[in-house]
C-alpha positions as CSV (number, residue, x, y, z in Angstrom):
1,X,0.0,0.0,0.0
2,X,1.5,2.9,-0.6
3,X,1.3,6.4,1.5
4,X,-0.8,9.2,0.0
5,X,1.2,12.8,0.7
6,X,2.5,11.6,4.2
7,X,3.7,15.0,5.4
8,X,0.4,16.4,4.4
9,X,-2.0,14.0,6.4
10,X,0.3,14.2,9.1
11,X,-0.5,17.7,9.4
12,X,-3.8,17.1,8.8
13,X,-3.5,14.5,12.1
14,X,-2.6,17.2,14.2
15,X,-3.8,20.0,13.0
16,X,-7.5,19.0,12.1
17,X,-8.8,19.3,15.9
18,X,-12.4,20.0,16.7
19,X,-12.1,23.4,18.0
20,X,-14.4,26.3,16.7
21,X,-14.3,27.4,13.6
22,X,-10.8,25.2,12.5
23,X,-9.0,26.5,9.4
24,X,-7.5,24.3,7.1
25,X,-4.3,22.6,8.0
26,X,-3.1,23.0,4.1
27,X,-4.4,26.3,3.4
28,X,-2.0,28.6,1.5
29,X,-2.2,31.4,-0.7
30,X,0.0,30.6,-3.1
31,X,-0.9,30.4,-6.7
32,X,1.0,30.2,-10.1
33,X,-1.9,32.6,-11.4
34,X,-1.3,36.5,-10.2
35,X,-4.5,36.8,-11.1
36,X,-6.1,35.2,-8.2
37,X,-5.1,38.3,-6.1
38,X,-7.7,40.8,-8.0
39,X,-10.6,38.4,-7.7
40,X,-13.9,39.5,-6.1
41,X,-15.4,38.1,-2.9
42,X,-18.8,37.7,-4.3
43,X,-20.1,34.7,-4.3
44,X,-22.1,33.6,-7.4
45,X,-26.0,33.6,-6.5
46,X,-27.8,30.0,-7.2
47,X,-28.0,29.3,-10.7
48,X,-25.3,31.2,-12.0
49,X,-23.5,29.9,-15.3
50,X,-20.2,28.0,-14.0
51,X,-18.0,30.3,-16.8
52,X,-19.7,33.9,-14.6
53,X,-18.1,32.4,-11.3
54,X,-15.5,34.5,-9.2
55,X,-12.7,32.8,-6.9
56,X,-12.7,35.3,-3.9
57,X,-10.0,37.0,-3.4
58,X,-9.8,35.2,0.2
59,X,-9.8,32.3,-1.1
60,X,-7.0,29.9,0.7
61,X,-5.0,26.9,-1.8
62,X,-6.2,23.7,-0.1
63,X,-4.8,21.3,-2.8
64,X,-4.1,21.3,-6.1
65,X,-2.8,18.7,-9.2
66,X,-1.0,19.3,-12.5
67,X,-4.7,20.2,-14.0
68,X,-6.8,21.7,-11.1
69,X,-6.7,23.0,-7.9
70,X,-8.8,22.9,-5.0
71,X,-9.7,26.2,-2.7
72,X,-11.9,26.8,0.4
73,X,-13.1,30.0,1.8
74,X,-14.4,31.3,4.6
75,X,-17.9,33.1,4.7
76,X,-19.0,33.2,7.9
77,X,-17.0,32.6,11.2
78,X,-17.9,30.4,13.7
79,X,-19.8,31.8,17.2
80,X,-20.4,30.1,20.6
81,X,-23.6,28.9,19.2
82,X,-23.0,27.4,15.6
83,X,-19.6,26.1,16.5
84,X,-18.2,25.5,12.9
85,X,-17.0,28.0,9.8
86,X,-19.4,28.5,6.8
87,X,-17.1,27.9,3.8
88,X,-17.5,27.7,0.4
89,X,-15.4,25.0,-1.6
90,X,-14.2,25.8,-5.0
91,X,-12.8,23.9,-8.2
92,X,-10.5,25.8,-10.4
93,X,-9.3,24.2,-14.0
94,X,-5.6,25.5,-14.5
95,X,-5.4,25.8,-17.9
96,X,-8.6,27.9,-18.9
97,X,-8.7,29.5,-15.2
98,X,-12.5,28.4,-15.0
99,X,-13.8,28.5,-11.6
100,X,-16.9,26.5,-10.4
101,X,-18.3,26.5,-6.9
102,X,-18.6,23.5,-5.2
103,X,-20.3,23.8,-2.2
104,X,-21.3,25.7,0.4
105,X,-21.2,24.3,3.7
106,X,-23.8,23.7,6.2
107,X,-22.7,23.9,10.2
108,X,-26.4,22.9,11.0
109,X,-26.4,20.1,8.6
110,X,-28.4,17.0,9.8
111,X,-27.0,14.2,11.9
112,X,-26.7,11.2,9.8
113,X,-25.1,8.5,12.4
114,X,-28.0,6.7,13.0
115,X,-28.0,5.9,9.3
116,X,-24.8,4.2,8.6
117,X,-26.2,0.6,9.3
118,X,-23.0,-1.6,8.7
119,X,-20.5,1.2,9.1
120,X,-21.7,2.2,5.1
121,X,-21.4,5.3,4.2
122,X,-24.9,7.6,3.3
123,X,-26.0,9.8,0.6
124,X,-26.0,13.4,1.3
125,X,-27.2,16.7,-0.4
126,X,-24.8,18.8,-1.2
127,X,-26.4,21.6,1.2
128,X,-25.7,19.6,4.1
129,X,-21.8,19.2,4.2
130,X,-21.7,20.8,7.9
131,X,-18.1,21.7,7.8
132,X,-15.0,22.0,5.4
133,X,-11.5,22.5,7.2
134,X,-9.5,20.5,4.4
135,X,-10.5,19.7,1.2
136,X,-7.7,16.9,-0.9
137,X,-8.4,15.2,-4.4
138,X,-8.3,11.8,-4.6
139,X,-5.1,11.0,-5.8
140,X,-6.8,7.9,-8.7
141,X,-9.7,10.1,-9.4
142,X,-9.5,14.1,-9.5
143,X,-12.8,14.7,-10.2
144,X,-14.3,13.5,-6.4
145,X,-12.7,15.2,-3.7
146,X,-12.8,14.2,0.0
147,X,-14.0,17.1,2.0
148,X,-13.8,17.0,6.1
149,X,-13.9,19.5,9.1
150,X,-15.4,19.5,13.0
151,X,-18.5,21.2,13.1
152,X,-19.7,19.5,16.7
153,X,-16.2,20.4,18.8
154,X,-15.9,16.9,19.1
155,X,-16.0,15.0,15.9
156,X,-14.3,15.2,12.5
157,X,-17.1,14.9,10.1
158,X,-15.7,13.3,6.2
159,X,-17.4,13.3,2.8
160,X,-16.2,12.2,-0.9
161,X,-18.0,14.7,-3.1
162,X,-18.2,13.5,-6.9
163,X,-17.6,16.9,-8.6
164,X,-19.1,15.8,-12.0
165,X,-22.3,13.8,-10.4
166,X,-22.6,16.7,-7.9
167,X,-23.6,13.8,-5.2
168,X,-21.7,13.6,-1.9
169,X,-21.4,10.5,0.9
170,X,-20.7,11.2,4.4
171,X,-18.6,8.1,6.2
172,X,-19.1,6.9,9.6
173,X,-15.6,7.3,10.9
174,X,-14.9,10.1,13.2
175,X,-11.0,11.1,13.4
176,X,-10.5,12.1,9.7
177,X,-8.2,10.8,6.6
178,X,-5.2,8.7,7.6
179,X,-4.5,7.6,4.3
180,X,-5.9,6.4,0.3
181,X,-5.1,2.8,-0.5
182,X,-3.9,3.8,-4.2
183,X,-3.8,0.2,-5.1
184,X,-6.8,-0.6,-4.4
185,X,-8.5,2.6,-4.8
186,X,-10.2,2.4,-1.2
187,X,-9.9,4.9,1.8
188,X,-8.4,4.7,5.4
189,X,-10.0,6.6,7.7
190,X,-9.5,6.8,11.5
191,X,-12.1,6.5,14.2
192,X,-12.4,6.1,17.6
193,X,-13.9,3.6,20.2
194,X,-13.8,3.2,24.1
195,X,-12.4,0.4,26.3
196,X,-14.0,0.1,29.6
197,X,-10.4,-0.1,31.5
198,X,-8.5,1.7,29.1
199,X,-10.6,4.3,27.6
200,X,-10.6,5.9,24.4
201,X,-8.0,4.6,21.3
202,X,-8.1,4.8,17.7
203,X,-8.7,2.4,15.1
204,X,-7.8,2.2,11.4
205,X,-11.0,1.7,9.2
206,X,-10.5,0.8,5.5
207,X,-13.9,1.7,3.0
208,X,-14.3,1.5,-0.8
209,X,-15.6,4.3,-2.9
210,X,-18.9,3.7,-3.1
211,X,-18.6,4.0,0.7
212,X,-19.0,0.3,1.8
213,X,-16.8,-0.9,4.8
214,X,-14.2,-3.4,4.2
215,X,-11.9,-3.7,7.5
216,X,-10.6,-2.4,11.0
217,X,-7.9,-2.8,12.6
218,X,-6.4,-1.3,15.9
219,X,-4.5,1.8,14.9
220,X,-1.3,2.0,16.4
221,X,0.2,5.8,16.6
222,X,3.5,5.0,15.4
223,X,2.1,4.9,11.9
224,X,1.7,8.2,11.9
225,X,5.9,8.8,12.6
């Protein structure tokens, strides 16, 4: 198997903590493009034509590929009562400099735990992504990205949006990315469970694509060295 950005993720790891409104933990503002810098804030209203869209100026680099690159933005802070960042999430094709807005997220999205019968993965609307704090492609297919952030101060909530069926799928697991399998084309995600003598510890949760779970194993912290 091999490791998917390792210096990335392990920032993500530590920096990816459910405090309010978390930034992302590979936000940057560079750009090849000096462009970017003279971009409007204003968000396209619904229905606008992809080609009329406008990166905001604000706009923070969350990852990016030889073709496109992947930004996230901060709309609204978070407050003592809705403890997570509005953000929109945008696409942005390199070589034309198209921009098309992803998503917008929804800090009071609805809980979905209940739903994940088998530790599978559920279908969610694109309006309720509660939180964005990091945003990667995945590495085998650039056009579904996996989107996560803590909206709940506790959890770290993770979706793989499809950016061409406009359909996203929340996963069960709770502690965020540790990896993609890019052999096998499957995710590893960490979550978290409770011992009644030894309290909380991690475990390494392997899921396919289409959001099915395949395996767990005990996740020992070393890994992460």
């Amino acid at each position: 198997m091999k490791k998917y950005m390792t210096l990335p993720i392990l920032a993500l790891l530590t920096l990816v903590t459910c405090t309010p409104g978390g930034s992302s933990a590979n936000a940057s503002n560079e750009d090849s493009s000096a462009t970017i810098s003279t971009l409007s804030s204003t968000i396209p209203a619904d229905g606008v034509k992809e080609s009329d869209a406008v990166l905001p100026a604000s706009a923070k680099l969350a990852d990016e590929t030889e073709k496109n690159a992947l930004y996230l933005n901060v709309e609204e802070e978070a407050t003592e009562d809705v403890l997570a960042n509005k953000v929109t999430v945008w696409l942005r094709d390199k070589a034309t400099g198209q921009v098309r807005l992803l998503l917008t997220t929804n800090p009071m999205a609805d809980l979905r735990w209940e739903d994940m019968v088998d530790n599978h993965a559920v279908d969610v609307g694109l309006d309720q992504i509660a939180a964005a704090d990091n945003a990667f492609f995945v590495p085998w297919d650039e056009s579904k990205i996996l989107v996560q952030g803590c909206p709940d101060a506790r959890n770290i909530w993770t979706y793989i949006v499809d950016t061409k069926q406009k359909s996203a799928m929340q996963f069960p697991a709770k502690e965020g990315l540790f990896n993609f399998d890019q052999d096998n084309h499957r995710l590893i995600l960490l979550d978290y469970k409770y011992h009644i003598e030894n309290g909380r510890y991690s475990v390494a949760q392997t899921y396919t694509m289409d959001g099915a779970f395949v395996s767990e194993r005990i996740f020992d912290e070393s890994e992460s060295n």
